[in-house]
GULUMTI-737669 format. One line per 10 residues: their letters; for each residue x, y, z of C-alpha. Coordinates in nm, 2 decimals, padded with zeros to 4 digits. Example, Ala and Ser with C-alpha at 12.3 -4.5 7.8 and 13.67 -1.06 7.14 Angstrom:
<pts>
AS = 01.23:-00.45:00.78 | 01.37:-00.11:00.71
</pts>
This chain:
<pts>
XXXXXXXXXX = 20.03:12.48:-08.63 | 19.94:12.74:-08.91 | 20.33:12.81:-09.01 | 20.35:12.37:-09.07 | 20.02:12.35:-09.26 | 20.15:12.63:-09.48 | 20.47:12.47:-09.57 | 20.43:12.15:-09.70 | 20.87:12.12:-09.63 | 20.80:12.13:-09.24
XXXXXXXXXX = 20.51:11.84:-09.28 | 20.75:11.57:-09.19 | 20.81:11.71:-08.83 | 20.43:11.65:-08.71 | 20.52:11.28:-08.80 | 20.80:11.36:-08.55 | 20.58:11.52:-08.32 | 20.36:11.24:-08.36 | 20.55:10.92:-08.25 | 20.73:11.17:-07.91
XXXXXXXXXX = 20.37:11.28:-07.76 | 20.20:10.94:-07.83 | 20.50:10.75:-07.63 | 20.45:11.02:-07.37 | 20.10:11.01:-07.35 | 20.08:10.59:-07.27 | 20.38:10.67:-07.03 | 20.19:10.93:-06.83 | 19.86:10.71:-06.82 | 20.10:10.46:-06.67
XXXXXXXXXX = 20.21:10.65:-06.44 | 19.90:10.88:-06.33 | 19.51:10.78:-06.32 | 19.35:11.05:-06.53 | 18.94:11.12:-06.54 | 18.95:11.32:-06.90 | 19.17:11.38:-07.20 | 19.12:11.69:-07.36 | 19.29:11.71:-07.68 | 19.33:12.11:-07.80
XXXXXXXXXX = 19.33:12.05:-08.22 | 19.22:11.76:-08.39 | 19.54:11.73:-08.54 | 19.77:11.62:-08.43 | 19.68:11.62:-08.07 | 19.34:11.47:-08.11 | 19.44:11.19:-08.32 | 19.69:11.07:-08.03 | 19.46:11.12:-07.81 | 19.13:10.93:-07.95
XXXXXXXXXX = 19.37:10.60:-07.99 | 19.48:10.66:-07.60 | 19.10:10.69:-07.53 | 18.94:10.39:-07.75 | 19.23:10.18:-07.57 | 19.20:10.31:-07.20 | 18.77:10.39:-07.20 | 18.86:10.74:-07.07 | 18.66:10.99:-07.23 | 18.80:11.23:-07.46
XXXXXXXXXX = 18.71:11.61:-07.57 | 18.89:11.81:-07.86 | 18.84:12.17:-07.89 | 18.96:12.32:-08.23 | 19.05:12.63:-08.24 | 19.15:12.75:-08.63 | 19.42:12.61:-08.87 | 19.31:12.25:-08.76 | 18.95:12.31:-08.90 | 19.05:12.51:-09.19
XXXXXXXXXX = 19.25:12.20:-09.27 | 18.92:12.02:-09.30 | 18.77:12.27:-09.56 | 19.10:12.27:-09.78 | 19.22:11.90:-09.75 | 18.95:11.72:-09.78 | 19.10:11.39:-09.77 | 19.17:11.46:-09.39 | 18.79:11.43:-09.31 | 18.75:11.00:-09.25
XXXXXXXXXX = 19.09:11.09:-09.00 | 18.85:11.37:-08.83 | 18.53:11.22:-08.84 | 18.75:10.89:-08.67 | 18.89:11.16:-08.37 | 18.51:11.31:-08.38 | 18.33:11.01:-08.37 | 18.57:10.87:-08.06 | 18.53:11.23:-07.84 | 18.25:11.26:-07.62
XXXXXXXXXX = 18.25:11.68:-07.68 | 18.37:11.84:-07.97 | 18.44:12.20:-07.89 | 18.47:12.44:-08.13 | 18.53:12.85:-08.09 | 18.29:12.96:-08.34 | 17.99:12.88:-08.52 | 18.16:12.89:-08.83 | 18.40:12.66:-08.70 | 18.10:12.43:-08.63
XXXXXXXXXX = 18.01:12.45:-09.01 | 18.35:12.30:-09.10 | 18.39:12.02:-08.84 | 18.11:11.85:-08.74 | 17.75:11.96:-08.71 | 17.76:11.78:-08.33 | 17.95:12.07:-08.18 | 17.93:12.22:-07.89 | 18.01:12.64:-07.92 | 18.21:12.80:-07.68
XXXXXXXXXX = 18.50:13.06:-07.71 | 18.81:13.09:-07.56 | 18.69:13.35:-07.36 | 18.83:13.73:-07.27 | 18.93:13.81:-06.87 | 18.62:14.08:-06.83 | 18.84:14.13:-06.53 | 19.09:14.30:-06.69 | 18.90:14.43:-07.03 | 18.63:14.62:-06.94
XXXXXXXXXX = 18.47:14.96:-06.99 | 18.35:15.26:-06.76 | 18.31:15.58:-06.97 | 18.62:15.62:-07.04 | 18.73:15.90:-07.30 | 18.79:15.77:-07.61 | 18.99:15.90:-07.95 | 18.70:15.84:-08.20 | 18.98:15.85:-08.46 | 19.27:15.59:-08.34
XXXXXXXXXX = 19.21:15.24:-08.45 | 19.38:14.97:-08.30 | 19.53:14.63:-08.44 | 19.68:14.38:-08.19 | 19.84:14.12:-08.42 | 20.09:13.87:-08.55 | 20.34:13.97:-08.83 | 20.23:13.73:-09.05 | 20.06:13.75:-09.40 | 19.75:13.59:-09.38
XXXXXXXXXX = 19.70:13.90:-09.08 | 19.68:14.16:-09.40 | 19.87:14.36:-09.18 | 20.03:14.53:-09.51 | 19.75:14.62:-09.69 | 19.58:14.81:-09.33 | 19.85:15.03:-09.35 | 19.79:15.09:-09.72 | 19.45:15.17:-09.68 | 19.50:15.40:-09.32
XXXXXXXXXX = 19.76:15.59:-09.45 | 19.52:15.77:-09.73 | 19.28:15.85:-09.40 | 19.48:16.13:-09.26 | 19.21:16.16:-08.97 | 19.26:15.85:-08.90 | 19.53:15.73:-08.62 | 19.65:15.34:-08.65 | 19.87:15.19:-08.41 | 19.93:14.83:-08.46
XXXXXXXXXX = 20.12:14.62:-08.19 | 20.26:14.32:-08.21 | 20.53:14.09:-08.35 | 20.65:13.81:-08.63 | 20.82:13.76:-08.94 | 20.70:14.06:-09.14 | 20.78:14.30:-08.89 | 21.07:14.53:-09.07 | 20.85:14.48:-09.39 | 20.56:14.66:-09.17
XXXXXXXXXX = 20.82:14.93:-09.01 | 20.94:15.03:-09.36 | 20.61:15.07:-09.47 | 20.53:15.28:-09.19 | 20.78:15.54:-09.24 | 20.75:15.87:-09.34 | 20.36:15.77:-09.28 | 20.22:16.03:-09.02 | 19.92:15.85:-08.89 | 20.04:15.46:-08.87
XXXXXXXXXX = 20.30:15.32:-08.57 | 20.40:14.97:-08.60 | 20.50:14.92:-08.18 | 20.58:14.61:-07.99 | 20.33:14.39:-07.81 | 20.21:14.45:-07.50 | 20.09:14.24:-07.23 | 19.72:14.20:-07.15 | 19.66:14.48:-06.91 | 19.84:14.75:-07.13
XXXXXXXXXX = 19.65:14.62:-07.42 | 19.31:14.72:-07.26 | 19.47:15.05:-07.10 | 19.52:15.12:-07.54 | 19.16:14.97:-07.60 | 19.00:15.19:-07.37 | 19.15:15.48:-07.58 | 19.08:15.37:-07.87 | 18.78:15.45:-08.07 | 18.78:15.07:-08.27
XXXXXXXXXX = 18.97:14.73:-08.31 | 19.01:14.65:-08.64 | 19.13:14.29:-08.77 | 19.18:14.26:-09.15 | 19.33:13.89:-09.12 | 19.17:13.59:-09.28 | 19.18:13.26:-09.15 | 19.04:13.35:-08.80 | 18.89:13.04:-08.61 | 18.78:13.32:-08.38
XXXXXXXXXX = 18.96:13.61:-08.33 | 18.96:13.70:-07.99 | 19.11:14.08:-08.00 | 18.77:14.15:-08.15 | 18.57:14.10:-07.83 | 18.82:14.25:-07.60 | 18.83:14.58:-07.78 | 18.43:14.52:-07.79 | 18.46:14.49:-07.38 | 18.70:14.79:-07.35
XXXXXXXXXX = 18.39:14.97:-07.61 | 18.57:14.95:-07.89 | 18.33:14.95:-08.21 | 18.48:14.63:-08.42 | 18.57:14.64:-08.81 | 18.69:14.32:-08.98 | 18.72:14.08:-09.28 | 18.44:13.88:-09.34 | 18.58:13.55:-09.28 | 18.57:13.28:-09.02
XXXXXXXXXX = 18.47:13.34:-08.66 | 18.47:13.71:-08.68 | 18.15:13.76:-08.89 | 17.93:13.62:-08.60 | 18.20:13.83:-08.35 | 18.11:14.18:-08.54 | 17.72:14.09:-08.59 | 17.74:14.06:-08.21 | 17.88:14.38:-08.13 | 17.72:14.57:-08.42
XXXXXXXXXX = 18.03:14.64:-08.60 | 18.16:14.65:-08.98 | 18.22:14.35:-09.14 | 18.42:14.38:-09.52 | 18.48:14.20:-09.79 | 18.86:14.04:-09.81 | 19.04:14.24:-10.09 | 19.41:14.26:-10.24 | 19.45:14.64:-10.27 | 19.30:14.74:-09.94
XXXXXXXXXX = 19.04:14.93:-10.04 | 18.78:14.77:-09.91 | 18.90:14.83:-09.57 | 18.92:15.23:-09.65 | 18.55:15.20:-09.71 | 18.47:15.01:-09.40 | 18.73:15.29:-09.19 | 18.55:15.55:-09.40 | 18.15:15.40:-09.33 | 18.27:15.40:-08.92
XXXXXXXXXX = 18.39:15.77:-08.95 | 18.04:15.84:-09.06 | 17.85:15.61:-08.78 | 18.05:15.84:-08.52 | 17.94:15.86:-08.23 | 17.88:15.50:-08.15 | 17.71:15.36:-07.82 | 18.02:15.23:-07.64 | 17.83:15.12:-07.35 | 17.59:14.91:-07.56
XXXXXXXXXX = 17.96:14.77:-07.76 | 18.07:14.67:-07.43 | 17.74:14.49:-07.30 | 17.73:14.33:-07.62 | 18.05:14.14:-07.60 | 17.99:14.04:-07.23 | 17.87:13.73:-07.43 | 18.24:13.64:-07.50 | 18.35:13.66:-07.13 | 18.49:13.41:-06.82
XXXXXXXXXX = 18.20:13.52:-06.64 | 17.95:13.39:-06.95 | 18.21:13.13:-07.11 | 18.40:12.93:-06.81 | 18.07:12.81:-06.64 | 17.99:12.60:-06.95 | 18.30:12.43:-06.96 | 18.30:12.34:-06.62 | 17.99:12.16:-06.67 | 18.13:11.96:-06.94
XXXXXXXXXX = 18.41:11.86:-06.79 | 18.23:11.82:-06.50 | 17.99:11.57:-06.66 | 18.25:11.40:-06.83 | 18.50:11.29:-06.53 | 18.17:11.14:-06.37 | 18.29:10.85:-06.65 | 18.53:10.63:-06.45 | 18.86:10.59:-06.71 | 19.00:10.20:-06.73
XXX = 19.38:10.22:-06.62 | 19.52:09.96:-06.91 | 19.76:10.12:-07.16
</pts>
């Protein structure tokens, strides 16, 4: 969704995308008696979905999760669309309050939350000094400019894992540069074996929605440094991390690497508790009684 609202060339295919799921959709309410559409972005999912639900009385929530809210804050003329797909659903769900501030003021909060199964934290021994970035290769992750910025910390050890676009740009930058390694992804349980080494999670990206690497490092008790934008401000205020300003040349994230050097040592078992607030234990029972509440609503079968 982010890569086709950031080229305007690719717009024409969620016309495509548009006319395929809405066929399939009336085929499958054909086919199937369903209790609940839930629509995951407004758009264009939730617009297909709020016509299939004005037409067959089967009641409708839409969760949005990022680009499809931000769209809302830089398009405006996509709002009467929204507020139409809003105004239809009987739960708007968003991931973050900020998120809230950008949709609609009737929103319910809840994250997509982290597995405390699998990210947790018991005392483990922690490297104060190695920050850890799980991310995309993207630009708007600012990916670039944290490797500017680490590599004039020498006592500081960055690993960032992941994959995308920009990844040769972000190995190139990283060689002959001691204290960075640019490394592949890694599936969920390795990530939280490197979280409960590392001393922080650090996301410099903008455009969050949420930004759920932030709690899981929290959980693993990881202290949390990133931009101040999006979900992630109310993410970091939880877990009594470092929020900083966005900035072009990176130095605003040496300062924030620099002001967490000085914080050292840092509570990790209060991190941890902190962002327990985030998890399926706290998270999954209040969706369940939404969705639980809303399939009590008996859906007409006429398509």
């Amino acid at each position: 969704m982010h890569k086709l609202y950031k080229n305007p060339l690719k717009w024409p295919k969620i016309l495509k995308y548009f006319r395929k799921s809405a066929s399939t959709a009336r085929q499958q309410f054909q086919e199937d008696n369903y209790d609940l559409i839930w629509a995951h972005w407004w758009l264009p999912p939730g617009v297909i979905a709020s016509r299939l639900a004005r037409k067959t009385k089967c009641p409708l929530m839409v969760t949005c999760h990022g680009t499809d809210a931000f769209m809302l804050r830089d398009i405006p003329l996509l709002r009467p669309v929204a507020n139409r797909v809003f105004s239809t659903a009987e739960v708007v769900n968003v991931v973050s309050k900020y998120m809230a501030s950008i949709t609609t003021t009737d929103s319910v909060v809840l994250n997509m939350p982290y597995n405390q199964e699998i990210f947790n934290y018991s005392g483990e021994e922690k490297d104060d000094r190695y920050l850890i970035c799980p991310s995309a290769f993207i630009k708007r992750k600012n990916i670039d400019l944290l490797i500017k910025a680490v590599s004039d910390i020498p006592e500081i050890h960055l690993k960032v894992y992941g994959s995308g676009i920009l990844k040769d740009h972000l190995e190139y930058m990283a060689t002959g540069v001691d204290n960075v390694e640019v490394l592949p992804p890694l599936d969920q349980q390795g990530l939280a074996e490197e979280y409960k080494k590392a001393g922080a999670v650090i996301l410099p990206s903008i455009g969050e929605g949420f930004g759920l690497t932030l709690p899981e490092g929290a959980a693993c008790g990881c202290f949390t440094l990133a931009t101040y934008d999006g979900g992630m401000v109310e993410i970091v205020e939880q877990t009594g991390g470092i929020n900083f300003p966005h900035d072009t040349s990176g130095e605003e994230i040496k300062k924030a690497i620099r002001k967490y050097l000085e914080m050292l040592p840092v509570d990790r078992e209060k991190i941890a508790e902190s962002a327990r607030v985030y998890s399926r234990e706290k998270i999954i029972p209040h969706y369940k009684e939404i969705l639980h509440n809303l399939t009590k609503k008996k859906p007409a079968r006429e398509v």
